[in-house]
N, C-alpha and C positions, 0 to 999 in steps of 0.2 A: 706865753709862746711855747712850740712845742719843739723839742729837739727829732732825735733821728734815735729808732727802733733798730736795729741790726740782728737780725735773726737768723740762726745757727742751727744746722742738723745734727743731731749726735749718733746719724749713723745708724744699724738695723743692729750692730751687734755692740762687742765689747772697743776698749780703747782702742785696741792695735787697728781699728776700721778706721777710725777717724781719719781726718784726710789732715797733714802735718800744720798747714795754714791753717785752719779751724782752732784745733790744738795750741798754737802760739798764742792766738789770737784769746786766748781763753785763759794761758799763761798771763797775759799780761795786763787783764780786767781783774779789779777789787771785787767785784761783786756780779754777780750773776742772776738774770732773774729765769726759772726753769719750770716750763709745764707741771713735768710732773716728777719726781724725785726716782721714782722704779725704774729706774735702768741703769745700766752695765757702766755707761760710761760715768754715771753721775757716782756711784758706789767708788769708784775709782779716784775719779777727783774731792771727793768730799776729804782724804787723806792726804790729801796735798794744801790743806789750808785756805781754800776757796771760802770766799761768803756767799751764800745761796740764800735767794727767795721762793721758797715754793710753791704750788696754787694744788698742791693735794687736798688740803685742807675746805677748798674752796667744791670741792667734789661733793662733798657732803653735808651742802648747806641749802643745794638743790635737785629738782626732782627731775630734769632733763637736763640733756650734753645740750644743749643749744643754750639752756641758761647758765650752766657753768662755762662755757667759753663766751658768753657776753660779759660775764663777770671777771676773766681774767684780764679779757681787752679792756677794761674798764679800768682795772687798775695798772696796766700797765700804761697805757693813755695818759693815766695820771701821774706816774711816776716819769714818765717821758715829758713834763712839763717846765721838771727844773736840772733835767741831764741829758744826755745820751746814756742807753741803756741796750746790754747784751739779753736778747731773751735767746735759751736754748729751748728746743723743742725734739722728741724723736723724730728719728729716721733722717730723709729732707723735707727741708721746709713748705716745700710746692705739694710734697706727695701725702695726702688724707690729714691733712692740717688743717681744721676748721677756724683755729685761733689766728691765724697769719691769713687766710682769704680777708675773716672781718679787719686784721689792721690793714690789710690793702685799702677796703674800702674805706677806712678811716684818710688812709693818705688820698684818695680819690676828692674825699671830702674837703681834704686841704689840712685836716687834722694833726697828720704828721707826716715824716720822712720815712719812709720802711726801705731798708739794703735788705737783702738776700745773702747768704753766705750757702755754699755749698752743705752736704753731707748725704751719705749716701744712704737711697731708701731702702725700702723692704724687701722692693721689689726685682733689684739684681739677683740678693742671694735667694730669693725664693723660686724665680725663673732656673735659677742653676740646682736648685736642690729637688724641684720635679720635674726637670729637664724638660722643659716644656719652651715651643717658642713663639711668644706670645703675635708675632706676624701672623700666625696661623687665624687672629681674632681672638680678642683677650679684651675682659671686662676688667674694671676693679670698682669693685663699688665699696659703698658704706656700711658694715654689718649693724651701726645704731639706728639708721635709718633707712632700712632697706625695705625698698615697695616690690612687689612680682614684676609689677608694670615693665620693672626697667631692666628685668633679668633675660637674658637671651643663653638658651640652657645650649646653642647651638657652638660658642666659642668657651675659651678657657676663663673663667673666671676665679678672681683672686675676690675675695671680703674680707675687707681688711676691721679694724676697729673694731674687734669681737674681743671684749675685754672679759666677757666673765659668761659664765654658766647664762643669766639670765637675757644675755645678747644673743648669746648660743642657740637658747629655744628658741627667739626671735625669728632666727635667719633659719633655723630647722625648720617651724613654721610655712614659712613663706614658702622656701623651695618647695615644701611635700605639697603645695598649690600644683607644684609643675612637675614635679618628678614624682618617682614610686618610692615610698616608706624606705626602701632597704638599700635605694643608688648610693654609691661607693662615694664619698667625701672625704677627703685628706686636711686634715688638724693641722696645721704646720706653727710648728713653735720657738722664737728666740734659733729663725735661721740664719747662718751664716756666722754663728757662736759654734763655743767649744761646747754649749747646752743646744745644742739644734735638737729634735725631735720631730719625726713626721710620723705622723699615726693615721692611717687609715680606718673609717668604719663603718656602717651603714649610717645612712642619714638621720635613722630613727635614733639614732647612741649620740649625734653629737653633742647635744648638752651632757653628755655623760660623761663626758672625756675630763679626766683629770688635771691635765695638765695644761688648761687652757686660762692664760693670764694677759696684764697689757703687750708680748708679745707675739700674740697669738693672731694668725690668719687662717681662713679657710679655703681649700680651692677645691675647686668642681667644675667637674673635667666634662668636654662636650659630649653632648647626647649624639650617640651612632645610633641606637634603636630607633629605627622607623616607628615603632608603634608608639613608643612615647612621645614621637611629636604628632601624632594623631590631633591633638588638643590644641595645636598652633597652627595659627588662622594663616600664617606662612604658608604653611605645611598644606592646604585645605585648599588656599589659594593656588598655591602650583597642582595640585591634584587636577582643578576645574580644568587648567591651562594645557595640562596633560592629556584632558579627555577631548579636546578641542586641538588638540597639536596634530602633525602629520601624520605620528603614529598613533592616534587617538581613537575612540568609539565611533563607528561610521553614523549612529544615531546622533549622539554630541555634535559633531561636525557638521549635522545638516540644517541643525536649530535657529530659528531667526527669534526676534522680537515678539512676532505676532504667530508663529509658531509654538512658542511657552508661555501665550496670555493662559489657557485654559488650565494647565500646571501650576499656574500662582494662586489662579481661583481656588481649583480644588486644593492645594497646602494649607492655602487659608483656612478654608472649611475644617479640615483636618486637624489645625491647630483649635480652632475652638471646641470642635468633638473634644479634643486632648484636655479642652481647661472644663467643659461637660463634666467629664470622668472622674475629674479632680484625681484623676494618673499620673504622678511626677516624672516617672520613667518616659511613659509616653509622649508625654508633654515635652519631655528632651528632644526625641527623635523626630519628634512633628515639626517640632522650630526649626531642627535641623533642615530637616525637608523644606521649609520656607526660606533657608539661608542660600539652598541649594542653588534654589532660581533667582535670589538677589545677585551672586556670586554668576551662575551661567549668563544674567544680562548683564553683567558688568564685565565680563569674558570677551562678549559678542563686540561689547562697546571699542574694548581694546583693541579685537580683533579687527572689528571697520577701521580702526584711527580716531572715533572722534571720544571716547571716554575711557577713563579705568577705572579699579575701585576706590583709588583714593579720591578721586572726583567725587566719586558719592558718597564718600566716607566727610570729606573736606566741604561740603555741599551740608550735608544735617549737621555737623560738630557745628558750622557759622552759623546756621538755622538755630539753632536752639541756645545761642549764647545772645545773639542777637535777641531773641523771641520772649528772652526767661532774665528781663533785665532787675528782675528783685532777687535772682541768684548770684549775677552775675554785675551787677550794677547798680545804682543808689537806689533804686525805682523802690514806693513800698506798694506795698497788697497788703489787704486785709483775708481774704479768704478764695476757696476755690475758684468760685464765681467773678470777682475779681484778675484773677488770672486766666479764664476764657477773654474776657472782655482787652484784657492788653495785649495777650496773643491775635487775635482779631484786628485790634489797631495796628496793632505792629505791620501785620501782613497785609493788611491793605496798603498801608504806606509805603511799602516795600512794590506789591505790584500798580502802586500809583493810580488805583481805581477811584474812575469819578463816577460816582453816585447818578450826574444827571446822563451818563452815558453808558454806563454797564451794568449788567440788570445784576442783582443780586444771586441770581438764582443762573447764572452764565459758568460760575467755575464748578459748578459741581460736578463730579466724573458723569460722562454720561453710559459708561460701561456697568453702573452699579446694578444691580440684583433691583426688584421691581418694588419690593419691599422696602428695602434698604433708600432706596432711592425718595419713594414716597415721604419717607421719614427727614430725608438732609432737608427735599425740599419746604416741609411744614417748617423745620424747624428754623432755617433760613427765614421764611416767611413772619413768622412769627418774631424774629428779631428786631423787626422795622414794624412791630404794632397788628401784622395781620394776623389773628390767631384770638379765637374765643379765652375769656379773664377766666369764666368758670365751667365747669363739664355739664352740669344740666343740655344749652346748645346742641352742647354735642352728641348726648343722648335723642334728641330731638332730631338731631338730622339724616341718624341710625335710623332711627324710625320711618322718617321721612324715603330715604335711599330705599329702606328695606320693600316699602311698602310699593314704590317707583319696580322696584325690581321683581314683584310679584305679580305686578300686572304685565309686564313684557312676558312672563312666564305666560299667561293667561293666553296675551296676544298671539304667541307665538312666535314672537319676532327675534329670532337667535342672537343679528347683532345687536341691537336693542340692549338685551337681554346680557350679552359681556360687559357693554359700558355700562348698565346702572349695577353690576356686579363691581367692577371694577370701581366705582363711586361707593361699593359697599364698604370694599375691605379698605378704600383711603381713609373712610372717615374709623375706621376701626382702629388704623395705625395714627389716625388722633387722637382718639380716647386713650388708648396705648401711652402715647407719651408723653398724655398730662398727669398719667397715672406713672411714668417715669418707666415704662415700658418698651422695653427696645423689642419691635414687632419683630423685624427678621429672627434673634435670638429663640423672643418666645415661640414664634412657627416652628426654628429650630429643633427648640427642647420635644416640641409636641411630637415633631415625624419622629425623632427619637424615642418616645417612650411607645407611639405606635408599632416603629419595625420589634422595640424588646415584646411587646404583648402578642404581635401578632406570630414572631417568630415561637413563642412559647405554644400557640397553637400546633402551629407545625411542629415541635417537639411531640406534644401531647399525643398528636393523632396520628403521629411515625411510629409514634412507640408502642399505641394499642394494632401496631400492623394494616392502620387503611393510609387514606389517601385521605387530600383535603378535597377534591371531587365526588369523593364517594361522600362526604362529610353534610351535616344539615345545619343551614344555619343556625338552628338552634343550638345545637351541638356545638359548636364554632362559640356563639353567644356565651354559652356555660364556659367556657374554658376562658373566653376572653375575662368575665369577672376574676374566676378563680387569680387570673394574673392577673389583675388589677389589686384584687384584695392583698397577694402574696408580696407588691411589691408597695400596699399603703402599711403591712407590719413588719416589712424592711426597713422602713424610713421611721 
């Protein structure tokens, strides 16, 4: 049987904080079980005859704070089996006490009784000693487990649980994700003591700082510079909303849906040019440019009434948890291929598609590039069995096409003459993608390496003072090798 755990704050600073009921209450227990021995109040009472148990020892037996506070609970758990037992802990008890949430959950479990006793936390005397008021929007998080994720550089934030130089770099770390190397950060140590210390320094110093031990917190003070929230999607978001507001861009303003289809296309483009170049810079600013017009239809959406961004934010995060059930769920895979084939089941199930009534080849966008298009539809096709096992066939039907489309030449017959063309290049983006050939890419790459050759023409024959009119083809020919060879002993 388990008795009752009664857990006790000692307060942020020395004795005279304690709150007098605490204090009594601590007079008149034999024995004391206490986090951690390092602090003011414990120094004090240990000269008054107290017996104390203490889990310092327990710090050093493991290699994360979450298994040394499953270890303390464990033994105090145990010790709560044949008493009632005083645990103290820093500050109060509610406030950045990882050991007291898990006996909560212990007593949830039915495991034990856990009382609450007051004592006062960090976080009065540190409100009063950088005169800050936390209404204004105040964080406090955990400096041993601190993600970016949860950092909002826009209010006042306290991290608290920075116990040492190596916590330090942690949370220096993390910030310099969101902030600039040098943003002003305040140390705050053993406040509301006759040892208070606030030290100010750039962010890049704070593991440097001396004087930073178990009661040491850090605060960091909100971002006023515009340009630093540059990088927050907040920030990026109200931006759109601005340019589309009353007092906005009269172009922004006028933009529909079907208005910025041809803006998505060319982004798109743009971004693959960017992954072309293998240009990291560029490749920023191109994605940028494609977030642009995720962001201006999800504006539009708001602006009609019928969506915002978090619709289609809330829309793919369920997609992909849903879709990625060996991430996220028992489901196993064995390899890539594998997880085509469950993403496919999945979404059919999802859009409830019967096989004997919707054709396979129905959801495919029908907006896609001609190329592009040819290519979903083989491949769709080829899912359900239509599609040549080896590429010989398909050499053969090249031949076949080619030969079909020489004679409409002959004929004369124009339109003729587009469709066995257009039967030319499908069976091309067949062989293409048995050969694992994404046809639009490689056309892609080609006009690219065309515009570089040909534009090196026009250098060439700018720079001898003619013109490319005045120019012979032969001439043209010579120079087109030349940059052909120039860029087979670049690679």
């Amino acid at each position: 049987m388990s008795h009752t755990i009664t857990v006790i704050g000692l307060g942020a600073g020395d004795l005279e904080q304690l709150p007098l009921g605490v204090y009594r209450l601590i007079l008149n227990q034999d024995h004391l079980y206490v986090r951690t021995k390092d602090h003011p109040v414990i120094e004090e009472l240990i000269g008054e005859g107290h017996s104390f148990t203490f889990f310092d020892s327990i710090y050093e037996q493991h290699e994360t704070f979450e298994a040394v506070y499953d270890a303390i609970v464990a033994e105090l758990l145990e010790a709560a089996k044949s008493k009632e037992i005083l645990y103290a802990v820093p500050g109060h008890p509610l406030v950045a006490e990882r050991t007291v949430q898990l006996l909560l959950e212990a007593e949830r479990e039915g495991r034990v009784t856990v009382k609450i006793l007051g004592g006062q936390s960090f976080l009065d005397p540190m409100f009063s000693a950088l005169k800050i008021d936390p209404v204004e929007g105040c964080q406090v998080l955990d400096g041993t487990m601190l993600s970016r994720d949860e950092v909002h550089v826009t209010q006042h934030i306290v991290i608290c649980q920075v116990y040492d130089q190596m916590i330090a770099s942690h949370v220096k770390l993390t910030l310099m994700e969101l902030l600039p190397d040098d943003y002003e950060v305040t140390v705050a140590t053993a406040v509301g003591t006759k040892n208070e210390k606030l030290e100010t320094v750039p962010l890049y110093e704070l593991d440097r700082v001396t004087t930073i031990s178990n009661l040491t917190a850090v605060y960091v003070p909100p971002v006023e510079d515009e340009v630093i929230l540059y990088q927050d999607f907040r920030t990026l978001r109200q931006i759109i909303a601005t340019l589309r507001g009353p007092d906005g861009c009269p172009w922004d303003k006028k933009q529909t849906h079907q208005s910025l289809k041809k803006y998505l296309l060319e982004e798109a483009y743009e971004v693959l040019e960017a992954i072309d170049e293998e240009n990291e810079d560029h490749l920023v600013e191109e994605l940028g440019d494609l977030l642009l017009q995720v962001l201006l239809h999800a504006q539009i959406g708001e602006d009609d009434g019928w969506f915002q961004i978090e619709d289609v934010i809330r829309s793919i995060s369920e997609k992909m948890i849903r879709r990625h059930p060996h991430v996220f769920g028992e489901r196993q895979v064995e390899d890539a291929e594998d997880v085509v084939e469950t993403w496919d089941e999945i979404k059919k199930a999802e859009k409830g598609e019967d096989q004997a009534s919707t054709s396979i080849l129905g959801k495919i966008p029908k907006g896609l590039p001609s190329l592009m298009l040819a290519f979903e539809l083989q491949k769709k096709a080829a899912k359900v069995g239509f599609d040549w096992a080896e590429v010989e066939p398909m050499w053969a039907k090249l031949d076949e096409e080619m030969h079909e489309f020489k004679e409409e030449i002959q004929a004369g017959h124009s339109q003729e003459m587009a469709k066995e063309f257009g039967d030319v290049l499908f069976v091309l983006v067949n062989i293409g993608r048995f050969y694992n050939i994404y046809a639009e890419e490689a056309l892609h790459r080609t006009n690219e390496k065309f515009k570089r050759r040909f534009q090196s023409i026009e250098q060439a024959i700018t720079a001898k003072g003619d013109t490319l009119e005045e120019s012979s083809l032969e001439e043209m020919d010579v120079l087109w090798n030349q940059a052909k060879e120039s860029e087979s002993q670049g690679e």
